[in-house]
Every structure is written in structure tokens, then in C-alpha cells.
PyMOL Python script that loads the backbone (N, CA, C, O; Angstrom):
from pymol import cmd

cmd.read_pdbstr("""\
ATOM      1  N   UNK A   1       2.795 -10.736   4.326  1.00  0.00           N
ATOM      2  CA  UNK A   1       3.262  -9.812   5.346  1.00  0.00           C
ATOM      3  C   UNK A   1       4.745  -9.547   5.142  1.00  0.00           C
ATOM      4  O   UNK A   1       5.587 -10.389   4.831  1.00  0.00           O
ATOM      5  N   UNK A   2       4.963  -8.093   5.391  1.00  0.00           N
ATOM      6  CA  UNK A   2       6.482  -7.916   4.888  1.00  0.00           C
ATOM      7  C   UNK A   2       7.380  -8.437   6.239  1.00  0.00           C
ATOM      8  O   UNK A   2       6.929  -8.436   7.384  1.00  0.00           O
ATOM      9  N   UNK A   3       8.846  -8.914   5.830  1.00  0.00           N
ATOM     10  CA  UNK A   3       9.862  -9.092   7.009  1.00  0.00           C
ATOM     11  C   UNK A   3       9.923  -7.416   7.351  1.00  0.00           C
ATOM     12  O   UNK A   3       9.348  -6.421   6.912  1.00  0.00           O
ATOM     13  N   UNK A   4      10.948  -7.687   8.382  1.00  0.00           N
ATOM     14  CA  UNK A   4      11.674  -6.082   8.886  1.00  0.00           C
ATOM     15  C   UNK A   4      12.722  -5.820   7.837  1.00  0.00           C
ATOM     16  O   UNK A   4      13.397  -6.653   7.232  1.00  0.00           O
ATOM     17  N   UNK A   5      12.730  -4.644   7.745  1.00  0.00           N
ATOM     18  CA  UNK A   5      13.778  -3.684   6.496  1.00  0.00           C
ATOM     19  C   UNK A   5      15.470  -4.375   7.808  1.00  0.00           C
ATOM     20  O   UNK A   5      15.764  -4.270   8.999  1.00  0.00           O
ATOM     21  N   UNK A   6      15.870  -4.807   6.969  1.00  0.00           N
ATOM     22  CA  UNK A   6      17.351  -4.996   6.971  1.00  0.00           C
ATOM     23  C   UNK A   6      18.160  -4.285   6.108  1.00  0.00           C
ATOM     24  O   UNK A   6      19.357  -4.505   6.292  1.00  0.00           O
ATOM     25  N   UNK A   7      17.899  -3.508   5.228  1.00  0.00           N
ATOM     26  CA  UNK A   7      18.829  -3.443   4.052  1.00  0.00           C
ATOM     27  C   UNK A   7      17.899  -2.686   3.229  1.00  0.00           C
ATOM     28  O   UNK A   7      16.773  -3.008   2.852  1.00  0.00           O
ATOM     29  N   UNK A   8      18.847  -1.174   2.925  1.00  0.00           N
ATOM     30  CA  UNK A   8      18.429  -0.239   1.791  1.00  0.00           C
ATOM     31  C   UNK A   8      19.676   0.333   1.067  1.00  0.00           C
ATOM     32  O   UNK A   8      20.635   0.918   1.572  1.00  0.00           O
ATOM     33  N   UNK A   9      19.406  -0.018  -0.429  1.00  0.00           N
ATOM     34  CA  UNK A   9      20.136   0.431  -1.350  1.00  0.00           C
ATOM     35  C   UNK A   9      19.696   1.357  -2.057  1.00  0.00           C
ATOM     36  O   UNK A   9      18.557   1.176  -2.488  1.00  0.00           O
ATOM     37  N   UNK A  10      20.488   2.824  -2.485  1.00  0.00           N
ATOM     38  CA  UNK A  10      19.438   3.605  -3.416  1.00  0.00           C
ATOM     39  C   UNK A  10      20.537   3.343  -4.741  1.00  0.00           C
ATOM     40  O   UNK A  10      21.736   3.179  -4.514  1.00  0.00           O
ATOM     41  N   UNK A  11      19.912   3.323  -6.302  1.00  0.00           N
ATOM     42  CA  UNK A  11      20.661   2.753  -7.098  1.00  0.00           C
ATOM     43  C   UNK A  11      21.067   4.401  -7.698  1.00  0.00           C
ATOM     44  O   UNK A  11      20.082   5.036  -8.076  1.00  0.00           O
ATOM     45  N   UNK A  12      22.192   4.995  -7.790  1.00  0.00           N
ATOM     46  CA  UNK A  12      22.047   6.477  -7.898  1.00  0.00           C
ATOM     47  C   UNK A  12      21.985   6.669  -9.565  1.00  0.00           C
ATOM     48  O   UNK A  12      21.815   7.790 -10.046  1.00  0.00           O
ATOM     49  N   UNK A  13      22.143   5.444 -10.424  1.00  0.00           N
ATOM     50  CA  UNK A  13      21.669   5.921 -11.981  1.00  0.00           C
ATOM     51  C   UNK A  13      20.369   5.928 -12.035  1.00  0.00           C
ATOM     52  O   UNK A  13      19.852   6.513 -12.987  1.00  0.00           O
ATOM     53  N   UNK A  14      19.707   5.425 -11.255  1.00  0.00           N
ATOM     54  CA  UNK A  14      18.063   5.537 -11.408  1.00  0.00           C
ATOM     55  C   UNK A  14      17.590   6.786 -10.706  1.00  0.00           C
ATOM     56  O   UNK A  14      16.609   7.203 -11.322  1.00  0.00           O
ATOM     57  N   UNK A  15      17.997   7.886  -9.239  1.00  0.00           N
ATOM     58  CA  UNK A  15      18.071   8.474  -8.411  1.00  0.00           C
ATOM     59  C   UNK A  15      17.631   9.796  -9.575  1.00  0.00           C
ATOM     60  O   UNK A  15      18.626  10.141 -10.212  1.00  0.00           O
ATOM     61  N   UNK A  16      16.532  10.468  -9.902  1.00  0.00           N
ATOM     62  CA  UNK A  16      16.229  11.586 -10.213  1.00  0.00           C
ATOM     63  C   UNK A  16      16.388  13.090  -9.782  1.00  0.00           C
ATOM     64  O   UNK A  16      16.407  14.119 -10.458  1.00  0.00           O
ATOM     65  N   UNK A  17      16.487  12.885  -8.523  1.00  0.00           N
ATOM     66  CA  UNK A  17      16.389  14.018  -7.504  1.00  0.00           C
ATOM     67  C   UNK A  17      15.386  14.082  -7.097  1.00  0.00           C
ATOM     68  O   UNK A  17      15.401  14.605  -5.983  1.00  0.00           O
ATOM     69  N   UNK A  18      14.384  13.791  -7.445  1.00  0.00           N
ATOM     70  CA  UNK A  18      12.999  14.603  -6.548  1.00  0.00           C
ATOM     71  C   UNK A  18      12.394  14.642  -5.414  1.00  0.00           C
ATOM     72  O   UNK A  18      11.211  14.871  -5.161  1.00  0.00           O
ATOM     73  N   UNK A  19      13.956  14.219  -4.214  1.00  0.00           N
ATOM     74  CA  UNK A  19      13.260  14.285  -3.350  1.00  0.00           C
ATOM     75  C   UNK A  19      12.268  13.422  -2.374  1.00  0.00           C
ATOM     76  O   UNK A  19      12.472  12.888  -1.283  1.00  0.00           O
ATOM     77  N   UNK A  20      11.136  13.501  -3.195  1.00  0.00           N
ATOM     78  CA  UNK A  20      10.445  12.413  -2.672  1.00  0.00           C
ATOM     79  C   UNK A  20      10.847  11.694  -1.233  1.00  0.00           C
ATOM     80  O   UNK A  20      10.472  12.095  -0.131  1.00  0.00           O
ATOM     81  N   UNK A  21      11.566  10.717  -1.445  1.00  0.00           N
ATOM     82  CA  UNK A  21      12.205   9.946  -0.326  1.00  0.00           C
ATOM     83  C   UNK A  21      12.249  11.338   0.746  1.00  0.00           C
ATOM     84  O   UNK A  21      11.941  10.954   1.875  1.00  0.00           O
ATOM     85  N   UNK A  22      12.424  12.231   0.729  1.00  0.00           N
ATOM     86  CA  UNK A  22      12.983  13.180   1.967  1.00  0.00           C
ATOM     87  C   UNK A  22      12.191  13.830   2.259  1.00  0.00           C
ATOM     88  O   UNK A  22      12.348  14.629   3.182  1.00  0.00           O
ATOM     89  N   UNK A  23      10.967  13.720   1.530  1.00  0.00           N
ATOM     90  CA  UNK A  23       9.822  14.736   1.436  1.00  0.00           C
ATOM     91  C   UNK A  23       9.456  13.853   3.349  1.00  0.00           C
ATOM     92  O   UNK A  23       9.120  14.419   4.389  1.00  0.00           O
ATOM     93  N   UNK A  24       9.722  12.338   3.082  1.00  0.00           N
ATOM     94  CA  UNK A  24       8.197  11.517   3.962  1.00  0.00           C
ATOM     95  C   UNK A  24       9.287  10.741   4.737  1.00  0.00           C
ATOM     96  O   UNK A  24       8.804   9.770   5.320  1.00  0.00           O
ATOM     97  N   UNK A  25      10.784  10.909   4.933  1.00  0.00           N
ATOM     98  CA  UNK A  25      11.892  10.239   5.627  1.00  0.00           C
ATOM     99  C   UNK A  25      12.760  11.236   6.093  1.00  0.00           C
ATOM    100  O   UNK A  25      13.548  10.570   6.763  1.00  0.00           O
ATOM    101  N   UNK A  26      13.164  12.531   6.178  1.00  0.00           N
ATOM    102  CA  UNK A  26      13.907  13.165   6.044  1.00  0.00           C
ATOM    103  C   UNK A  26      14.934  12.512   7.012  1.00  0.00           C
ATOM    104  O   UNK A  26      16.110  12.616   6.664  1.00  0.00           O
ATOM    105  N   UNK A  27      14.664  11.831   8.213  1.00  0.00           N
ATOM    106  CA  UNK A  27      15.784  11.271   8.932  1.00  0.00           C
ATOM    107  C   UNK A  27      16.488   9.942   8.069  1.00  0.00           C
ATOM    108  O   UNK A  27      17.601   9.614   8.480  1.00  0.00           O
ATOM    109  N   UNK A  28      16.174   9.501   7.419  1.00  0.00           N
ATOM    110  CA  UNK A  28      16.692   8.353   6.742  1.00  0.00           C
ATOM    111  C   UNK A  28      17.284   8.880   5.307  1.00  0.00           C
ATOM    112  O   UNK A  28      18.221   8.231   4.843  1.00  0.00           O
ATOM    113  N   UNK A  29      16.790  10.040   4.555  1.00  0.00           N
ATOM    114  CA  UNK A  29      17.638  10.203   3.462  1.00  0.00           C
ATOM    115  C   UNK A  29      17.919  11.619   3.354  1.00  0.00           C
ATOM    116  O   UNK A  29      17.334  12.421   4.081  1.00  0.00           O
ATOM    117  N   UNK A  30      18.806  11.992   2.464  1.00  0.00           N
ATOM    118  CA  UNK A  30      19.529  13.354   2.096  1.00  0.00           C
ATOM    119  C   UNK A  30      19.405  13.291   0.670  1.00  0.00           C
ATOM    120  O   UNK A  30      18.792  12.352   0.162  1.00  0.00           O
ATOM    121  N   UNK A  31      20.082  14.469  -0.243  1.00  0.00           N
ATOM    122  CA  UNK A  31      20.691  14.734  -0.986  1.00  0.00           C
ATOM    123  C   UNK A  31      21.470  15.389  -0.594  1.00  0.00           C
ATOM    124  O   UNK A  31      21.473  16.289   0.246  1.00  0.00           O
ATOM    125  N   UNK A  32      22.942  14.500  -1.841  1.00  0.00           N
ATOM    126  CA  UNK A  32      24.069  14.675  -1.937  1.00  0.00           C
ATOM    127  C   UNK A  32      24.555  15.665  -2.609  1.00  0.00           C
ATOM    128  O   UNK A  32      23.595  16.158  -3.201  1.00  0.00           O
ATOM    129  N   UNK A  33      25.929  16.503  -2.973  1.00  0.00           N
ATOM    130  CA  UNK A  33      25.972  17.840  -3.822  1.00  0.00           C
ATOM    131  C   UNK A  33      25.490  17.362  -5.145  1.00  0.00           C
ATOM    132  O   UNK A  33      25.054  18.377  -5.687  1.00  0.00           O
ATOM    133  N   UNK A  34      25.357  16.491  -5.844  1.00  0.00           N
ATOM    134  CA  UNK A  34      24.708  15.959  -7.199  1.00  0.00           C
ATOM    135  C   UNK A  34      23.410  15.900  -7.114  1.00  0.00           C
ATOM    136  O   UNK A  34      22.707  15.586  -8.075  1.00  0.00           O
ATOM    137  N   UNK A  35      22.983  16.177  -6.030  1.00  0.00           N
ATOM    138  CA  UNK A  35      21.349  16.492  -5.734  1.00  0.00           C
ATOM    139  C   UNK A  35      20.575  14.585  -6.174  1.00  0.00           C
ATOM    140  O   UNK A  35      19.576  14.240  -6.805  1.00  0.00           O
ATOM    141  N   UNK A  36      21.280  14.080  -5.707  1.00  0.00           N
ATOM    142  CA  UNK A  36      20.986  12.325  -5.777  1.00  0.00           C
ATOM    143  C   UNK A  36      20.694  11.845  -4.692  1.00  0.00           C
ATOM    144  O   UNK A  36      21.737  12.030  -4.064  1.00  0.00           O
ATOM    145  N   UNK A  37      19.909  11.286  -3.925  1.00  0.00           N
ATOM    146  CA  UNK A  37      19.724  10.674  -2.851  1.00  0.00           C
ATOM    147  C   UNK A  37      20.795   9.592  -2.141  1.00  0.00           C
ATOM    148  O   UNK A  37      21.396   8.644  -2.645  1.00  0.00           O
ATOM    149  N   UNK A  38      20.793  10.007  -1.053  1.00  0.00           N
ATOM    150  CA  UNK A  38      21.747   8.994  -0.245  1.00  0.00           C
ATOM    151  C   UNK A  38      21.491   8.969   1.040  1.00  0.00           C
ATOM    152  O   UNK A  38      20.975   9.940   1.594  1.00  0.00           O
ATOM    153  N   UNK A  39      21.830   7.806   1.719  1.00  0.00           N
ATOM    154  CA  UNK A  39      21.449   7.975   3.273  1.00  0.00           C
ATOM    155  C   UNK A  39      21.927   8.409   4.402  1.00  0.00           C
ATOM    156  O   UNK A  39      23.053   8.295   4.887  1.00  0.00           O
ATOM    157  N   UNK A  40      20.735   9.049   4.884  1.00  0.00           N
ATOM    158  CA  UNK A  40      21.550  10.296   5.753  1.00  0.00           C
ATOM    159  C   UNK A  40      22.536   9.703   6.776  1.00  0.00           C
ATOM    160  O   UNK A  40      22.142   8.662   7.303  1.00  0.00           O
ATOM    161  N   UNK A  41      24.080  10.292   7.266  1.00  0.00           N
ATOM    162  CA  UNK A  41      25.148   9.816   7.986  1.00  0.00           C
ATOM    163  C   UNK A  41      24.336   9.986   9.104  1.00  0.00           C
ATOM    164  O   UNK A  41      25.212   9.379   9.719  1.00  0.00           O
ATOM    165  N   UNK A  42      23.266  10.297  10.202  1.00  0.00           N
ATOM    166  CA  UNK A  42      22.531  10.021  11.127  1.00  0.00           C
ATOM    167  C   UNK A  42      21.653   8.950  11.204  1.00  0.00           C
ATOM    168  O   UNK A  42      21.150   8.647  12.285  1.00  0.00           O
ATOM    169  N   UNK A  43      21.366   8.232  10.001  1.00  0.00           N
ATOM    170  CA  UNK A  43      20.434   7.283  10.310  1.00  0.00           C
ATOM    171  C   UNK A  43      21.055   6.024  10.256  1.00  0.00           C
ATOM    172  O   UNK A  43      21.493   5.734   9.142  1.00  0.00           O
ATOM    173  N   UNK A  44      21.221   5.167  11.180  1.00  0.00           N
ATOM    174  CA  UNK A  44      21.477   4.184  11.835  1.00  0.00           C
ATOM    175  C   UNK A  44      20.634   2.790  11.856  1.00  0.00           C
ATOM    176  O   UNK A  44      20.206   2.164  12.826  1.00  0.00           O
ATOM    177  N   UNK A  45      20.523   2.473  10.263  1.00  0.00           N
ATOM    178  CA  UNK A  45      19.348   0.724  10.555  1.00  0.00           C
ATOM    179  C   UNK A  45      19.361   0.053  11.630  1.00  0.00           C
ATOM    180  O   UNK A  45      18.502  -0.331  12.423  1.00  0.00           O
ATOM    181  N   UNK A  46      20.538  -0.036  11.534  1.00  0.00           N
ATOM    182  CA  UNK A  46      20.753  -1.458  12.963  1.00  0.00           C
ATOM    183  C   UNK A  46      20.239  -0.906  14.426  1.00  0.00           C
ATOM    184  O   UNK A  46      19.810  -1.624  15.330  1.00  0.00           O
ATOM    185  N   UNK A  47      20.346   0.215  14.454  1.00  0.00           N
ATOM    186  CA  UNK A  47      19.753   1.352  16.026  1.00  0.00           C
ATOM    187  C   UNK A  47      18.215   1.779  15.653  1.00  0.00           C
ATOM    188  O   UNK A  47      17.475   2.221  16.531  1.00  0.00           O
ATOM    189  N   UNK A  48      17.905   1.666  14.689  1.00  0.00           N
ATOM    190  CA  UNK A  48      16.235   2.367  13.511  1.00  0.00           C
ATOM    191  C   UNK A  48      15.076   1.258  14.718  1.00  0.00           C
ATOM    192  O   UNK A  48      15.318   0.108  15.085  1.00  0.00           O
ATOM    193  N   UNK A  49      14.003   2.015  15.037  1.00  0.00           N
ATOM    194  CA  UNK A  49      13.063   1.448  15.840  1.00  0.00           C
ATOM    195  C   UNK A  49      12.158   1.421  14.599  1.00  0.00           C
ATOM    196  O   UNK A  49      12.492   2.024  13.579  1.00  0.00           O
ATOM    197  N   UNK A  50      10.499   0.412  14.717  1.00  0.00           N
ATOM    198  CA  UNK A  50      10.510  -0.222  14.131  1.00  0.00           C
ATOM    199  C   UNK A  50       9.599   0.733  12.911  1.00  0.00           C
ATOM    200  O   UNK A  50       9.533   0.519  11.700  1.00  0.00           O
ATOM    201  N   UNK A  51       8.961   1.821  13.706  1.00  0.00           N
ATOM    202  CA  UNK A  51       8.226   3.254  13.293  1.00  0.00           C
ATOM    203  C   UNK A  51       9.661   3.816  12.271  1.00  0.00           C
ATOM    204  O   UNK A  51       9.434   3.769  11.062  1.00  0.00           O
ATOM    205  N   UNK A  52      10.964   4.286  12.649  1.00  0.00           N
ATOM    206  CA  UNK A  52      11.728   4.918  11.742  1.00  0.00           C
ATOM    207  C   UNK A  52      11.901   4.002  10.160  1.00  0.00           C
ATOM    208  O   UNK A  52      12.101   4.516   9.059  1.00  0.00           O
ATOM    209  N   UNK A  53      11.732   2.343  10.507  1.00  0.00           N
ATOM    210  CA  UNK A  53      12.338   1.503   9.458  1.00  0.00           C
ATOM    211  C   UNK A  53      11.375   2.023   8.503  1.00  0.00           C
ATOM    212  O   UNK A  53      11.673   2.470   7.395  1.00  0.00           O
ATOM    213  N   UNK A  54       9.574   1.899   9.248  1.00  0.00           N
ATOM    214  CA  UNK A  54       8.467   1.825   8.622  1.00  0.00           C
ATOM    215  C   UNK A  54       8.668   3.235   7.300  1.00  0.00           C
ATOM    216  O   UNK A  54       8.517   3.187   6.079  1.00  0.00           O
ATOM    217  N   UNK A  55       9.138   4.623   8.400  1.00  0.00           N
ATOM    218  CA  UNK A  55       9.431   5.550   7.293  1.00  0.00           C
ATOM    219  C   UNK A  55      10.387   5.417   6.013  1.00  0.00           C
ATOM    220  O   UNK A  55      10.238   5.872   4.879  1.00  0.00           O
ATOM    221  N   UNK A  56      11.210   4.801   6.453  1.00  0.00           N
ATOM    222  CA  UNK A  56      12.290   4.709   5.510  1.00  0.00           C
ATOM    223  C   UNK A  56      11.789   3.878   4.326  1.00  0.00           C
ATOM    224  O   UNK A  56      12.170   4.133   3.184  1.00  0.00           O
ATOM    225  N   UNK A  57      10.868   2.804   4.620  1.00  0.00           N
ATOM    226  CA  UNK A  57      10.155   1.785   3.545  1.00  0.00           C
ATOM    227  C   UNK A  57       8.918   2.872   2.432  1.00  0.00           C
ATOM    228  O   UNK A  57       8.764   2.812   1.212  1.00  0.00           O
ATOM    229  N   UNK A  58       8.100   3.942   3.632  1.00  0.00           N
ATOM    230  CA  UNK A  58       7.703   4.917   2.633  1.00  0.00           C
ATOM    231  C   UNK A  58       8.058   5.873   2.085  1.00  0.00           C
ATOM    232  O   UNK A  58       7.386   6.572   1.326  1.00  0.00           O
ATOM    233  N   UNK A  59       9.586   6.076   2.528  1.00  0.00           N
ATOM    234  CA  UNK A  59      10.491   7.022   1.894  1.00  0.00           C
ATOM    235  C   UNK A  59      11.221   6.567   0.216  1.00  0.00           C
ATOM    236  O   UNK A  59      11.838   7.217  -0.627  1.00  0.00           O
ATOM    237  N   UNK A  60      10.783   5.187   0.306  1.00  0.00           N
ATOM    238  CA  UNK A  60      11.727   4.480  -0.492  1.00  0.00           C
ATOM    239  C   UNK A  60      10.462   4.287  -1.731  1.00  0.00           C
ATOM    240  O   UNK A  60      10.761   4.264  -2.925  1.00  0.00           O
ATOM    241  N   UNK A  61       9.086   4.160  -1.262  1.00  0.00           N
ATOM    242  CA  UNK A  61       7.891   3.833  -2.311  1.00  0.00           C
ATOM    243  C   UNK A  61       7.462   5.159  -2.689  1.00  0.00           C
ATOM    244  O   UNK A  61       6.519   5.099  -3.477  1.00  0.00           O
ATOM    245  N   UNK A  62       7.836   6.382  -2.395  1.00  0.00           N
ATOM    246  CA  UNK A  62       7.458   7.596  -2.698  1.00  0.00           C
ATOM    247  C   UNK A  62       8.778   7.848  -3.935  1.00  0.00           C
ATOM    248  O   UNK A  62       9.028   9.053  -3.901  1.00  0.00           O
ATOM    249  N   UNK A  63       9.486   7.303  -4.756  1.00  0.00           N
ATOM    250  CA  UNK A  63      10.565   7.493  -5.499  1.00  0.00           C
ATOM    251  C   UNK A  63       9.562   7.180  -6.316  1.00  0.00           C
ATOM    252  O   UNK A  63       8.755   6.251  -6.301  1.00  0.00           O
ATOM    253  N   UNK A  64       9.769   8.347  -7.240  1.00  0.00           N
ATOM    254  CA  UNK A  64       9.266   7.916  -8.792  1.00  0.00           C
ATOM    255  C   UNK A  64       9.753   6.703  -9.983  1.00  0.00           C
ATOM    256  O   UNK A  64       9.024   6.093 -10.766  1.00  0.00           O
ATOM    257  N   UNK A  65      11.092   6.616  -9.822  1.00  0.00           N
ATOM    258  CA  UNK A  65      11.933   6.021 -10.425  1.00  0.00           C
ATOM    259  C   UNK A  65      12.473   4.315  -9.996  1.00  0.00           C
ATOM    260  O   UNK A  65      13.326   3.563 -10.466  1.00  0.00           O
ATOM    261  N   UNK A  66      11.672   4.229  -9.086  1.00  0.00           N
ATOM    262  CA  UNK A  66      12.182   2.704  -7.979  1.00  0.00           C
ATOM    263  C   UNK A  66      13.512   2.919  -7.729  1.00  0.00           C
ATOM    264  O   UNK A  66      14.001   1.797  -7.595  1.00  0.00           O
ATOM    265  N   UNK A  67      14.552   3.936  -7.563  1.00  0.00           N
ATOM    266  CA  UNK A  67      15.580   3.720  -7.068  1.00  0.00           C
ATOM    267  C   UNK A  67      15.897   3.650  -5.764  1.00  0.00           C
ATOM    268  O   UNK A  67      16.865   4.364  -5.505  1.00  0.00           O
ATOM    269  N   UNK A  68      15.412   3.006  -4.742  1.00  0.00           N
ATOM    270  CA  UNK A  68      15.641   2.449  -3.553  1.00  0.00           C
ATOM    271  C   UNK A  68      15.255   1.487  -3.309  1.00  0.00           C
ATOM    272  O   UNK A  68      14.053   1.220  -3.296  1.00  0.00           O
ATOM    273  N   UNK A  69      16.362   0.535  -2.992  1.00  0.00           N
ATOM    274  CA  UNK A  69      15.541  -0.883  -2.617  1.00  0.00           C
ATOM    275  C   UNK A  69      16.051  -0.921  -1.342  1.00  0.00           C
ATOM    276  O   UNK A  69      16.956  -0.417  -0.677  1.00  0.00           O
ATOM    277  N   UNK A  70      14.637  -2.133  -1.187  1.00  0.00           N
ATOM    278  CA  UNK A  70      14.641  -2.378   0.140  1.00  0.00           C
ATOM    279  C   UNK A  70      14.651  -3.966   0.548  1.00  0.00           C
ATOM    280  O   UNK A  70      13.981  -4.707  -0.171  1.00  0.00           O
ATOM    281  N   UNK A  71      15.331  -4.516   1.603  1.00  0.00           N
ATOM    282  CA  UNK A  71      15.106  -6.060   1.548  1.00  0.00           C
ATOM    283  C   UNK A  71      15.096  -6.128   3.004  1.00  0.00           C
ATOM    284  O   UNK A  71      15.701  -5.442   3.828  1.00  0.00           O
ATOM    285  N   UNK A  72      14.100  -7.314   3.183  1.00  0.00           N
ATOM    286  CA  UNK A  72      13.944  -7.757   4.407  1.00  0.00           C
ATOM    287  C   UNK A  72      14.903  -8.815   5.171  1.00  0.00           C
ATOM    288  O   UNK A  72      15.775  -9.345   4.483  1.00  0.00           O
ATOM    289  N   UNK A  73      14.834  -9.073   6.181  1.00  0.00           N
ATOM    290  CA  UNK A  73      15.595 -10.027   6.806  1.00  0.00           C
ATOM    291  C   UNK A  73      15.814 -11.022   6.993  1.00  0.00           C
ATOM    292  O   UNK A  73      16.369 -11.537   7.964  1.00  0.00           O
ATOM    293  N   UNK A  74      15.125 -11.759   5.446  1.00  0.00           N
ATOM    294  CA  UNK A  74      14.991 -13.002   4.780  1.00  0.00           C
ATOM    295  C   UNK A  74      16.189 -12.906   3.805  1.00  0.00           C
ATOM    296  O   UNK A  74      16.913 -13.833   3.443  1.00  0.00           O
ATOM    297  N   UNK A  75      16.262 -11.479   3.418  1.00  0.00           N
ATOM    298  CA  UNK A  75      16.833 -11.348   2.195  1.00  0.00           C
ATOM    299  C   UNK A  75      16.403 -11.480   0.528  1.00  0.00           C
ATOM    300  O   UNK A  75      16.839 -11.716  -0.599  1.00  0.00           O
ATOM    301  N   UNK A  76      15.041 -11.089   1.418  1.00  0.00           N
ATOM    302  CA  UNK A  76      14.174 -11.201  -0.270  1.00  0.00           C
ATOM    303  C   UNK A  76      13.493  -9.533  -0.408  1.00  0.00           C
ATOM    304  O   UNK A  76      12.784  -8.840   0.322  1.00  0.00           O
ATOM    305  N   UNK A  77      13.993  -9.392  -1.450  1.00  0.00           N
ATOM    306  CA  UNK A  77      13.459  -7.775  -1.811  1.00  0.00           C
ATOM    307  C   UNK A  77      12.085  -7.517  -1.446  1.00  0.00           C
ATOM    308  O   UNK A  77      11.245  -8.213  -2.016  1.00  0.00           O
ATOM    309  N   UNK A  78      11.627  -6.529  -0.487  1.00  0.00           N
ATOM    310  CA  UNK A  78      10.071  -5.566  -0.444  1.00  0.00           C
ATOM    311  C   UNK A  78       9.686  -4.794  -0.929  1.00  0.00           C
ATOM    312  O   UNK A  78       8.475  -4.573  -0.950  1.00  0.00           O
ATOM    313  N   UNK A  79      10.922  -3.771  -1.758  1.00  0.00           N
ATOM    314  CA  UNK A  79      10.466  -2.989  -2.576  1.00  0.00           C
ATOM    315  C   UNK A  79      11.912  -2.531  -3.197  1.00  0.00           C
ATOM    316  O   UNK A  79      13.001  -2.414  -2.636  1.00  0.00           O
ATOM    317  N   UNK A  80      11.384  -2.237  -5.063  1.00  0.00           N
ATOM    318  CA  UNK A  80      10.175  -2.536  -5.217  1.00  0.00           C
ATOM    319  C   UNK A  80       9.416  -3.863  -5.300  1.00  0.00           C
ATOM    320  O   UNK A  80      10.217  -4.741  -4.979  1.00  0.00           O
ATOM    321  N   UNK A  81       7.871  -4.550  -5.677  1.00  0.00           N
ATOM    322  CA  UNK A  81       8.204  -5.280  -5.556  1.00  0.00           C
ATOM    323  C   UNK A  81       8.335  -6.189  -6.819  1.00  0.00           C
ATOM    324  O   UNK A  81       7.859  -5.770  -7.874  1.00  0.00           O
ATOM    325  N   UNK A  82       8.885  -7.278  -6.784  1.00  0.00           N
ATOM    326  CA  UNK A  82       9.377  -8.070  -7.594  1.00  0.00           C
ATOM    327  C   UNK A  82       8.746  -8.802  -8.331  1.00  0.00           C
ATOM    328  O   UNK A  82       9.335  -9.558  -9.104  1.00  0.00           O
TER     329      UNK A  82
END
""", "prot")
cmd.dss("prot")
cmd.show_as("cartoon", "prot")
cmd.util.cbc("prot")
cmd.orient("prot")
């Protein structure tokens, strides 16, 4: 069973553009003018209920490239996984 998302990193040399992530999160991620994913200045983890985290975790498994990680509040990576 996964912990709760504490912690998302997107790694932007791995970051393709495609989107993805924003296709199925749009409140949790953007693209930046480099058309690279980053997280949107509205979305707020520490304020994120437990439905927004949930998106942000399938925003993060919809990346072709695994460039978003995610770690729980153990501090052990959920995705991708390890």
C-alpha cells in the first residue's frame, strides 16, 4: 500500500514535453516557456486534499519518460517504482 505523496520532483533532463502529466493533473503541473514540465505556482502539497495528491501521482505515471518522482512520507520513492 502506497504512503501519502509528500514530495514531487520532475527531473527536467528527462522532461520531454508531452504533456501527459497535464493532460490528467492540470492543477498540479504546467509547462514552462521550454515547454518542460513544472509545478504549477497554484498547487500547494502541503494544502493538496487527498483526491488532488491522488491526481498528481497519475499525473506523474502518465510521463513517458519517468521524469517525475514521487515519494511518500516515509521517504521512500512511489514512483517510479524502484
Amino acid at each position: 500500500m502506497e504512503g501519502f505523496v509528500v514530495k514531487i520532483s520532475i527531473l527536467r533532463d528527462l522532461c520531454v514535453g508531452t504533456a501527459a502529466c497535464l493532460d490528467l493533473a492540470p492543477e498540479t503541473y504546467e509547462l514552462d516557456g521550454e515547454g518542460k514540465a513544472v509545478m504549477s505556482n497554484k498547487f500547494d502539497l502541503s494544502k493538496a486534499t487527498e483526491e488532488q495528491k491522488q491526481k498528481a501521482l497519475e499525473g506523474a505515471k502518465a510521463c513517458p519518460t519517468k521524469a517525475i518522482i514521487v515519494t511518500d512520507d516515509d521517504g521512500k520513492q512511489i514512483w517510479p517504482e524502484s
